[in-house]
C-alpha positions, 0 to 999 in steps of 0.5 A, spaced: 352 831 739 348 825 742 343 830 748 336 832 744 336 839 739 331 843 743 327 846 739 323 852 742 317 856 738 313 851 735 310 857 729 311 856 722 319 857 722 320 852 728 315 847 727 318 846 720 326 845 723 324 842 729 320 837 723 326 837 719 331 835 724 327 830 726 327 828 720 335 828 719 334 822 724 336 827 731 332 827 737 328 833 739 325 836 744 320 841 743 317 847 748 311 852 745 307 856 750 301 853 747 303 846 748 298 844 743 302 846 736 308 843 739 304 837 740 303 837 733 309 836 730 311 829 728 317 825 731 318 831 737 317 830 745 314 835 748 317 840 754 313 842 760 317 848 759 322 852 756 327 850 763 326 843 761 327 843 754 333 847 756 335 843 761 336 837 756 340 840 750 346 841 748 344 846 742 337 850 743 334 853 737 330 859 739 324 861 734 319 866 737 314 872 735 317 878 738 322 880 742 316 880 748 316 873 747 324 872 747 324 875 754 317 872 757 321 865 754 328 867 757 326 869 764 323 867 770 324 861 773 321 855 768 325 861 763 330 858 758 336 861 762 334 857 768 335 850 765 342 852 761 348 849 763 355 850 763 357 849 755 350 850 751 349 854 745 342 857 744 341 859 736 336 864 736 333 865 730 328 870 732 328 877 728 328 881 735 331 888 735 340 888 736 339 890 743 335 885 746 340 880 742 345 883 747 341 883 753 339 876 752 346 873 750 348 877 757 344 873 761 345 866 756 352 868 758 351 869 765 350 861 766 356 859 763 353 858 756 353 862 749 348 865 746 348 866 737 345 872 734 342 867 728 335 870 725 335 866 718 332 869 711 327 863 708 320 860 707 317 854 710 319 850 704 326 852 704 326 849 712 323 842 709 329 843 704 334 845 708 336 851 704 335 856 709 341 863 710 343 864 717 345 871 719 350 870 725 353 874 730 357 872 736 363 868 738 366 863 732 366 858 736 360 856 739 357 857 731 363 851 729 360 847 734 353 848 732 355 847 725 352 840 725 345 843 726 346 849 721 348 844 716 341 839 717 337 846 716 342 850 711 345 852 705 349 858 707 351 860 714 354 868 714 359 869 721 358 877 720 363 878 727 360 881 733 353 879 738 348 884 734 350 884 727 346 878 725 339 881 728 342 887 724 343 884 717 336 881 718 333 887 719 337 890 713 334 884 709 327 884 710 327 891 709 329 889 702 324 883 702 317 889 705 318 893 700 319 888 694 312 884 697 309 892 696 312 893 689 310 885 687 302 887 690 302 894 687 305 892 680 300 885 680 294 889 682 297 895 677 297 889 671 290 887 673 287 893 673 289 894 667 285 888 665 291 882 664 290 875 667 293 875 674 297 868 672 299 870 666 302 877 669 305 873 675 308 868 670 312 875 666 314 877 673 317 870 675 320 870 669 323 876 668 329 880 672 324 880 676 324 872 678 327 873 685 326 866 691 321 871 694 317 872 688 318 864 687 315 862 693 309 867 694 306 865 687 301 860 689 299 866 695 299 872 690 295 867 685 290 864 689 289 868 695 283 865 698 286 858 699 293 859 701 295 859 709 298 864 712 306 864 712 308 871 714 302 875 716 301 883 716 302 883 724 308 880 724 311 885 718 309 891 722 313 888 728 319 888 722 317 895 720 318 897 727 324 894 728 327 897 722 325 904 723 328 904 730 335 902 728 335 906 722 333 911 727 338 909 732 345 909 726 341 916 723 339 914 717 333 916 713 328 911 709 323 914 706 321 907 702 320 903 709 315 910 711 311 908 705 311 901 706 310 902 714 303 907 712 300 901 707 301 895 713 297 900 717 292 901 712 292 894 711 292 893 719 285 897 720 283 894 714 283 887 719 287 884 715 293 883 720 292 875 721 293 875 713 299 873 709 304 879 707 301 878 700 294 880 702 297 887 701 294 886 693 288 884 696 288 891 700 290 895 694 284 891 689 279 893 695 282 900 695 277 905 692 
């Protein structure tokens, strides 16, 4: 693949592939709505749009908030599907709900080009590592074409079949990963209130059966939560919340952890925590009276 990646989303996941790529010796093409954090990344050339990022690629990664922004980004005349040609493959790695996947491959596909239901699970660092999972539904094919990118990105690629099993499985994902943050929140809280150091508590826990990669990589957040950046913050894990709420009630199944987990985020919400990280739920349960 000769054409420049276009990378469009310049947040914390789509900054840190579009670095990673760059740093893989490939050309980028960046678009962000806010031209400003697009500008911020070493080694990118910036796009006027997202129709012109487009334009210029063979393979166009897609890493956005909410499915309001997919659509916003995908649409209109400077809108992703306007500058797609004929043969082009657009990777979106977004968590959207399944049915705005399929809406958004319907007008992918109406321009001759495929789209690749690919939302990842990973942090930050396992971009810069390229360690990341993706979670992919669609045509086979078009994920054997892109491999090339997924390889400078990834560790695991996971072709679960049709359009819309990928954003599922994410989804069933993170529905494990927002209860394990609640549990990891109230049982750190638990074990300080109780009056055990929070490192040391913290080092049993990334110790023990319960040393998953999250709880790894969360550590410097949990410990010393005055000085970390946000990675994934509170609003962002209700958008998730929601999503998974509809589908399960969508397939009729009843979750009555991801009710609870989905009460504390709004508690957490109200609290005016919504910019912070996820890990700021201890922050939420320690101020709690």
């Amino acid at each position: 693949m000769t054409a420049p990646v276009a990378v469009i989303g310049a947040g914390h996941m789509g900054g840190a592939m579009a670095g990673r790529l760059h740093r893989d010796g490939r050309a980028v093409l960046v678009y962000n709505r806010t031209r400003a954090r697009a500008e911020k990344i070493t080694g990118a050339t910036v796009a006027g749009s997202a129709r012109e990022a487009a334009a210029a690629a063979e393979v166009i990664l897609v890493s956005l908030a909410d499915d309001a922004a997919a659509r916003a980004v995908y649409s209109g005349p400077d809108g992703l599907v306007a500058g797609l040609w004929a043969g082009a493959v657009v990777v979106e790695t977004s968590t959207l709900a399944p049915g705005t996947v399929r809406e958004l491959a319907d007008l992918v596909r109406s321009r001759g080009a495929t789209l690749l239901d690919a939302p990842v699970s990973g942090s930050v660092p396992l971009v810069e590592r390229g360690e990341l999972t993706f979670m992919i539904g669609g045509d086979r094919r078009a994920v054997e074409a892109v491999r090339p990118v997924l390889d400078v990105l990834g560790k695991r690629v996971f072709h679960l079949g049709a359009q819309g099993n990928g954003s599922i499985m994410k989804l069933a994902v993170n529905s494990a990963l927002h209860g394990l943050n609640q549990a990891l929140a109230e049982a750190l809280v638990l074990a300080e209130k109780a009056g055990l150091d929070r490192s040391a508590a913290y080092e049993v826990f990334a110790s023990s059966a319960l040393a998953a990669p999250f709880v790894q990589y969360k550590r410097a957040a949990y410990e010393r939560p005055d000085e970390a950046a946000p990675a994934f913050t509170l609003d962002l894990v209700d958008k998730d919340l929601a999503l998974i709420a509809d589908l399960a009630a969508q397939v009729g199944v009843p979750m009555r952890q991801l009710t609870a987990n989905r009460a504390v985020v709004r508690a957490a919400l109200e609290a005016g925590l919504g910019d912070a990280d996820m890990s700021a739920l201890a922050v939420l349960l320690r101020n709690d009276r």
